[in-house]
N, C-alpha and C positions, 0 to 999 in steps of 0.2 A: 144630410146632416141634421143636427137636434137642433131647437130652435133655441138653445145655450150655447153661446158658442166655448164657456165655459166645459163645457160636456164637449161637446168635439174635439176641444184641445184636450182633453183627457185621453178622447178614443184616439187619434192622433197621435201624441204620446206612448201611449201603448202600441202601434202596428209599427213608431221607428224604432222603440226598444227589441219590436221582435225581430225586423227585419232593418237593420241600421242603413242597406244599400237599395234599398225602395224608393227611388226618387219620386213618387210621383204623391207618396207620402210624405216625403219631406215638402215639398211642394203645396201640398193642401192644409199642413200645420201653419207652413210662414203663411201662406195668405189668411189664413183663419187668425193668428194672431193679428196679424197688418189689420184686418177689419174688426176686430177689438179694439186698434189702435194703441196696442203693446208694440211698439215699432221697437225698442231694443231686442225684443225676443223674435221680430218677425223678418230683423236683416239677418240676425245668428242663423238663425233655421233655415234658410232660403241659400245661406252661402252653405252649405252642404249638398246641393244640386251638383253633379260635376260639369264641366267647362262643360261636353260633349253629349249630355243629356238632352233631348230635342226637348226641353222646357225651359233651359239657362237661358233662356233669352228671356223667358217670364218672371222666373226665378230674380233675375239681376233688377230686372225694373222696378221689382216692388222692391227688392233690396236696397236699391238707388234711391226711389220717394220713400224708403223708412230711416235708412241711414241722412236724408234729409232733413226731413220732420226732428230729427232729434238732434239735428245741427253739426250732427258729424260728414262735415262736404268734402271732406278729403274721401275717404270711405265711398262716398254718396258718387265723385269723380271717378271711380274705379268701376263701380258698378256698373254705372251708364254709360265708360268707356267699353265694357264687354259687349255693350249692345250695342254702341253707336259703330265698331267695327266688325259687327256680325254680319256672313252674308246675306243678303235681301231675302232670297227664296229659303225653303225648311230645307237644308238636307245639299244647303249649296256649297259646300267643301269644306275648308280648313277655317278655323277661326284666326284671325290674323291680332294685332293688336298687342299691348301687355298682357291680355287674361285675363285671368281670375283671381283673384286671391281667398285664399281658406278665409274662415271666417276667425273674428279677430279678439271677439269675446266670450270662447267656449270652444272647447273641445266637444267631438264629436260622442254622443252619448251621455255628456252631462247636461242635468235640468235643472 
């Protein structure tokens, strides 16, 4: 990545425009926002992960300390519920719990 993390979010930006079901690009935008510390733009971006992505467990965490940081703890409880009833091991079955919820400030595709 470019040492702007403004530029990354660009480049970013463009690889989920091209390809909107790339989790691993949606992934690498919310964190690169989250370490900006645009935390409203880096929970939006991260709850596009889906439930069953082997990265929503990463996904939800920073969604949880971003939806924190900006004082939405209901939001911030849901996030951290996905993770706090995931199984232990990568790949260890069924996700249990309420889930996930879409994300709550943006549809999918708009910036």
């Amino acid at each position: 990545m470019a040492a702007d993390p403004k530029e990354d979010i660009g480049h970013l930006r463009d690889a989920v425009k091209l390809d909107p079901e790339f989790a691993p690009a949606w992934l690498a935008l919310g964190r690169t926002y989250f370490a900006d510390e645009d935390y409203d733009d880096a929970a939006t971006t991260l709850g596009h992960l889906p439930a069953d992505d082997p990265n929503a467990l990463e996904a939800d965490f920073y969604r949880g300390l971003a939806y924190f940081y900006t004082g939405n703890y209901r939001e911030a409880e849901d996030a951290f519920a996905f993770v706090s009833t995931a199984p232990a091991a990568a790949g260890g079955g069924q996700q249990s719990g309420r889930g996930r919820e879409p994300p709550r400030q943006r549809q999918r595709g708009a910036f």
